[in-house]
N, CA, C and O atoms as CSV, one atom per row, in Angstrom:
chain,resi,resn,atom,element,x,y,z
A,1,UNK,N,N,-9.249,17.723,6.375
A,1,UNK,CA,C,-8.236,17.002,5.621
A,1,UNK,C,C,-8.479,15.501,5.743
A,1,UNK,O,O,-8.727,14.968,6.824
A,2,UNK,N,N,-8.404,14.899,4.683
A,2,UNK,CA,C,-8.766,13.135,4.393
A,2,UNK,C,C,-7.259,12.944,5.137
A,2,UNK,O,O,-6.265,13.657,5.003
A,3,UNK,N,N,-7.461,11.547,6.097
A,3,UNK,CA,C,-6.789,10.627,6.293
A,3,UNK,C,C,-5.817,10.455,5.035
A,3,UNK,O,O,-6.191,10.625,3.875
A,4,UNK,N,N,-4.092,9.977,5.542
A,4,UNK,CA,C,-3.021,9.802,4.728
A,4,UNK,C,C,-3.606,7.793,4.098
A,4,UNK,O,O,-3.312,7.346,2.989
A,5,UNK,N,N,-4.279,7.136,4.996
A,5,UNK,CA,C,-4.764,5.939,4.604
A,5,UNK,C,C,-6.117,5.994,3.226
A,5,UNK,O,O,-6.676,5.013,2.736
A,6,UNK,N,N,-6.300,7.173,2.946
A,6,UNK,CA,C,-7.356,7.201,2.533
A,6,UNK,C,C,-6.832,7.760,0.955
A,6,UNK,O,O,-7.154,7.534,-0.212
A,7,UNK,N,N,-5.688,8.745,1.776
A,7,UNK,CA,C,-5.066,9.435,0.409
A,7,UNK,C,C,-4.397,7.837,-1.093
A,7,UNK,O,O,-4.456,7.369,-2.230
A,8,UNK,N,N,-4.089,7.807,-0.304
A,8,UNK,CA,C,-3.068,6.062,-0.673
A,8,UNK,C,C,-4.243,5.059,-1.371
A,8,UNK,O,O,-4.168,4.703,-2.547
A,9,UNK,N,N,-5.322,4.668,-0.475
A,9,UNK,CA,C,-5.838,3.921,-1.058
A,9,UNK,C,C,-6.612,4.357,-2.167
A,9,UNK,O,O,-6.981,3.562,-3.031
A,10,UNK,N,N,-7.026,6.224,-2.216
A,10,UNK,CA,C,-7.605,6.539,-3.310
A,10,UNK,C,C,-6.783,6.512,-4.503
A,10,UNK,O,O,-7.281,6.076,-5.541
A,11,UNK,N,N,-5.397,6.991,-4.480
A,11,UNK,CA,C,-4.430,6.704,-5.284
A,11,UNK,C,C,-4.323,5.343,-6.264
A,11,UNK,O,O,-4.320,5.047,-7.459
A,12,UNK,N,N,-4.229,4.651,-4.796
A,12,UNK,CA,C,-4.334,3.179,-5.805
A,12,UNK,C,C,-5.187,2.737,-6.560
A,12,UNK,O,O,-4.959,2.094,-7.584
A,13,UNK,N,N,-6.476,3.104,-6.036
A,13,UNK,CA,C,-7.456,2.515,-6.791
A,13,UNK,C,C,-7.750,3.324,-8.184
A,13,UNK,O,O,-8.449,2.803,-9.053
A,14,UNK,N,N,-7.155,4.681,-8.355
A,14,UNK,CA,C,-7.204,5.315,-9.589
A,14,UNK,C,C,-6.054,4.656,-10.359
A,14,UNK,O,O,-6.456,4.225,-11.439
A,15,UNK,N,N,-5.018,4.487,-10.188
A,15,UNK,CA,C,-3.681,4.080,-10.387
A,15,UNK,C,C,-3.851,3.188,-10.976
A,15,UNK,O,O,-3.868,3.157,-12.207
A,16,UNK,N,N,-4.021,2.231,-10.216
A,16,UNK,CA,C,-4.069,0.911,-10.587
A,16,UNK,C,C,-5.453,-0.056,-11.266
A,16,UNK,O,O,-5.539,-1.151,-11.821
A,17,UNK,N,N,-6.225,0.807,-10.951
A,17,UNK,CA,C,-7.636,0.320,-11.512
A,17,UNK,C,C,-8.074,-0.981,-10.620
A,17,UNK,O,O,-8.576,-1.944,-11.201
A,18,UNK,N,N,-7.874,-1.001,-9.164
A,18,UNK,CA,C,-8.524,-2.136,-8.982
A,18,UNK,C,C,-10.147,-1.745,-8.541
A,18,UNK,O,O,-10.483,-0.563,-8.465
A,19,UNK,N,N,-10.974,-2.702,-8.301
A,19,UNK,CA,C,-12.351,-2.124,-7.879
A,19,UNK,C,C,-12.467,-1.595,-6.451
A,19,UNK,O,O,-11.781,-2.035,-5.528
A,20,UNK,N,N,-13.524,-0.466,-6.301
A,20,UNK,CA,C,-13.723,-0.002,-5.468
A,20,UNK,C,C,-14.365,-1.140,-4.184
A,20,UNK,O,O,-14.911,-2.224,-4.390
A,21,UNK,N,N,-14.113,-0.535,-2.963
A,21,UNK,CA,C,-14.475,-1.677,-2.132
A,21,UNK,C,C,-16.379,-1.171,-1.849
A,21,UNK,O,O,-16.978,-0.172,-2.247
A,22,UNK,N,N,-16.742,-2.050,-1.229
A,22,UNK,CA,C,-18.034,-1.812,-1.550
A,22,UNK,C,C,-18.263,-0.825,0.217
A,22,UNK,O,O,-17.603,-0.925,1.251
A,23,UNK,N,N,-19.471,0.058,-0.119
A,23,UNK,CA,C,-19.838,0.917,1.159
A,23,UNK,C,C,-19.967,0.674,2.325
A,23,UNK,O,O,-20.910,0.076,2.843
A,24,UNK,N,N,-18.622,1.308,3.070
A,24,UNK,CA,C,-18.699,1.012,4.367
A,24,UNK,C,C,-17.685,-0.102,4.641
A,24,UNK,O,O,-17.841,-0.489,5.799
A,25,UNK,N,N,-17.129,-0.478,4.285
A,25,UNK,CA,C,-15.614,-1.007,4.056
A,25,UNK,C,C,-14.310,-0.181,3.407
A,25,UNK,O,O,-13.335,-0.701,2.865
A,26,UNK,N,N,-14.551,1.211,3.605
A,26,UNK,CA,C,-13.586,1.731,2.754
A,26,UNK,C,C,-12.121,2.068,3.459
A,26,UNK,O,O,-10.979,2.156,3.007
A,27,UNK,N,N,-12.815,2.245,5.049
A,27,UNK,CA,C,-11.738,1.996,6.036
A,27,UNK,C,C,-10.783,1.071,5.637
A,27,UNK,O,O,-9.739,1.240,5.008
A,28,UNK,N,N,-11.384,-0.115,6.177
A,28,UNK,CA,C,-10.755,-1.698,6.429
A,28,UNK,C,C,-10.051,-1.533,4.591
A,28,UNK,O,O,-8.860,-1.795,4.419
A,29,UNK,N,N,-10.715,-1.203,3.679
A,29,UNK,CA,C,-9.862,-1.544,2.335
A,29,UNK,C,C,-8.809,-0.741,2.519
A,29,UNK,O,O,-7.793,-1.436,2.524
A,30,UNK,N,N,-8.399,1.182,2.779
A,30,UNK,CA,C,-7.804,1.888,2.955
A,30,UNK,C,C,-6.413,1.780,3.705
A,30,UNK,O,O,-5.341,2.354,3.514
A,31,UNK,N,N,-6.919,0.611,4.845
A,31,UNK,CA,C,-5.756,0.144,6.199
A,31,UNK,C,C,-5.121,-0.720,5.241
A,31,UNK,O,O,-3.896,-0.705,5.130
A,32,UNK,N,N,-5.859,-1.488,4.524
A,32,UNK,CA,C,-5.209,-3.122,3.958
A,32,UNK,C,C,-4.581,-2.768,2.844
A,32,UNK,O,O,-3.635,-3.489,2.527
A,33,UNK,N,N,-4.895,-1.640,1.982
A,33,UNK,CA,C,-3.800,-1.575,0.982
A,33,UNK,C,C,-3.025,-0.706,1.218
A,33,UNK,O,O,-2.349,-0.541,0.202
A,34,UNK,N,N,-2.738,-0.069,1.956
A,34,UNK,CA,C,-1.635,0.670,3.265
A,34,UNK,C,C,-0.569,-0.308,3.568
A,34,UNK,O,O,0.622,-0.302,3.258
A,35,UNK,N,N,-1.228,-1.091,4.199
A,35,UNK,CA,C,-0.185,-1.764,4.554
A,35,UNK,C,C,0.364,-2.930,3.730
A,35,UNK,O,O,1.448,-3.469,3.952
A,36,UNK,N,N,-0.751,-3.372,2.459
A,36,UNK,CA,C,0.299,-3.845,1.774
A,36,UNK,C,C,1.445,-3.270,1.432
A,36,UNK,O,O,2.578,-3.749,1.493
A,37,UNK,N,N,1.002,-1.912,0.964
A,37,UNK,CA,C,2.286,-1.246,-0.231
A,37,UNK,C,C,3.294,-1.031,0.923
A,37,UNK,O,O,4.417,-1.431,0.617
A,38,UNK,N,N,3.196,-0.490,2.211
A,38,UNK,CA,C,4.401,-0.147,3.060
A,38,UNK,C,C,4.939,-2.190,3.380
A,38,UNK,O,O,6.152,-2.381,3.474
A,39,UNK,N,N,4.472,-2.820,3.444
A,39,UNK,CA,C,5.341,-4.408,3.570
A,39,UNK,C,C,6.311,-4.373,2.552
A,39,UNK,O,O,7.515,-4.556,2.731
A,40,UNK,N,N,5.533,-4.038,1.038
A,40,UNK,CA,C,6.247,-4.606,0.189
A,40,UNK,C,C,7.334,-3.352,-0.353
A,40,UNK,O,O,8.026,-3.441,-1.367
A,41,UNK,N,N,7.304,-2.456,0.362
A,41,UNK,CA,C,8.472,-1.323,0.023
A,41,UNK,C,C,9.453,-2.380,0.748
A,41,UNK,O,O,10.147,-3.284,0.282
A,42,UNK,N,N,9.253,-1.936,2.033
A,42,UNK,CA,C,9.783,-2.635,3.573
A,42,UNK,C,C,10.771,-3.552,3.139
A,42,UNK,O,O,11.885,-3.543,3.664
A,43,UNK,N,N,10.360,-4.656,1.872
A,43,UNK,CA,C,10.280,-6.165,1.596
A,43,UNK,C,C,11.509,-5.558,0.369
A,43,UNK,O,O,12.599,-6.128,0.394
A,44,UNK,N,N,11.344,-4.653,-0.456
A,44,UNK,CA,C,12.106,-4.863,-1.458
A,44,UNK,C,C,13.466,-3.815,-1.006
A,44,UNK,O,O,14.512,-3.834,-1.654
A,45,UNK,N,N,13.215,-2.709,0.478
A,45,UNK,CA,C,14.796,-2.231,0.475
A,45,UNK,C,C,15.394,-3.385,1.732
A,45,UNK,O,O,16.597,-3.278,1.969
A,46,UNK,N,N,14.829,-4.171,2.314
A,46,UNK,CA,C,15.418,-5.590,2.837
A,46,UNK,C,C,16.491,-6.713,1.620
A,46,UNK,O,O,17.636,-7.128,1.801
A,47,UNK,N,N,15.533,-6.939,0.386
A,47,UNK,CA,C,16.331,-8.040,-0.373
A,47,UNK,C,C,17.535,-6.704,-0.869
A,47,UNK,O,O,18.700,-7.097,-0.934
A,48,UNK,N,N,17.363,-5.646,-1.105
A,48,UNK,CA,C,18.176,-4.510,-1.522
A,48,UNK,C,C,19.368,-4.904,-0.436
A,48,UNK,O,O,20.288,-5.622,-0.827
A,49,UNK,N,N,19.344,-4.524,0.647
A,49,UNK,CA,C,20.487,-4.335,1.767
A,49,UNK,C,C,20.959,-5.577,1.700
A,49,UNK,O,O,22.166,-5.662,1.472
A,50,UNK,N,N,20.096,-6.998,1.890
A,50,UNK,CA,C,20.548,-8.384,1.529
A,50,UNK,C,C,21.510,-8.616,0.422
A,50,UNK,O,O,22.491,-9.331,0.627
A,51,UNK,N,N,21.302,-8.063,-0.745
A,51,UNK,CA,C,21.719,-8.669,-1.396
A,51,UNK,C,C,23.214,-7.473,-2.115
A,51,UNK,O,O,24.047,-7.866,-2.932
A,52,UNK,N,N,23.164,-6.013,-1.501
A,52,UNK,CA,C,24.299,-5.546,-1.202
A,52,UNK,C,C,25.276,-5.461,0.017
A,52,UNK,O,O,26.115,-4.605,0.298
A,53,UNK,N,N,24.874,-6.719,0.710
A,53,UNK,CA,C,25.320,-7.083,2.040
A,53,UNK,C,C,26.088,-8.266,1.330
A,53,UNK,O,O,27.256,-8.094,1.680
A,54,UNK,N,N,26.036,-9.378,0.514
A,54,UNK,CA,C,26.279,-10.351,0.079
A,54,UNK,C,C,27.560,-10.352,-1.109
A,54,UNK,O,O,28.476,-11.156,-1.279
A,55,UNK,N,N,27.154,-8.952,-1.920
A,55,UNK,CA,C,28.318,-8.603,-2.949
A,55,UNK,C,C,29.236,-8.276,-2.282
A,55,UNK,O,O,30.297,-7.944,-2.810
C-alpha cells in the first residue's frame, strides 16, 4: 500500500495539473504539498471559528 503522503500528492498533481517533481524528489514534493493543503484547511476552519466567534 502507497503512503497516505503519496496518495495526496498524486491527487494533486492530477487534480490540479501542477508539474511533476523531477526523480527522486517525489518524497520531499509529497511531504510539501501535504502539508500545504493540511495548513491551509487548518487556516480556513481557524478564520471560520474567528469569525463565528466575532458574530
Amino acid at each position: 500500500m502507497r503512503r497516505l503522503t503519496d496518495l495526496i500528492s498524486e491527487s494533486f498533481i492530477w487534480g490540479v495539473g501542477i508539474t511533476r517533481p523531477r526523480p527522486g524528489q517525489e518524497r520531499m514534493a509529497a511531504l510539501y504539498i501535504t502539508a500545504t493543503l493540511v495548513a491551509s484547511i487548518l487556516a480556513a476552519v481557524g478564520m471560520f471559528f474567528l469569525l463565528l466567534h466575532r458574530i
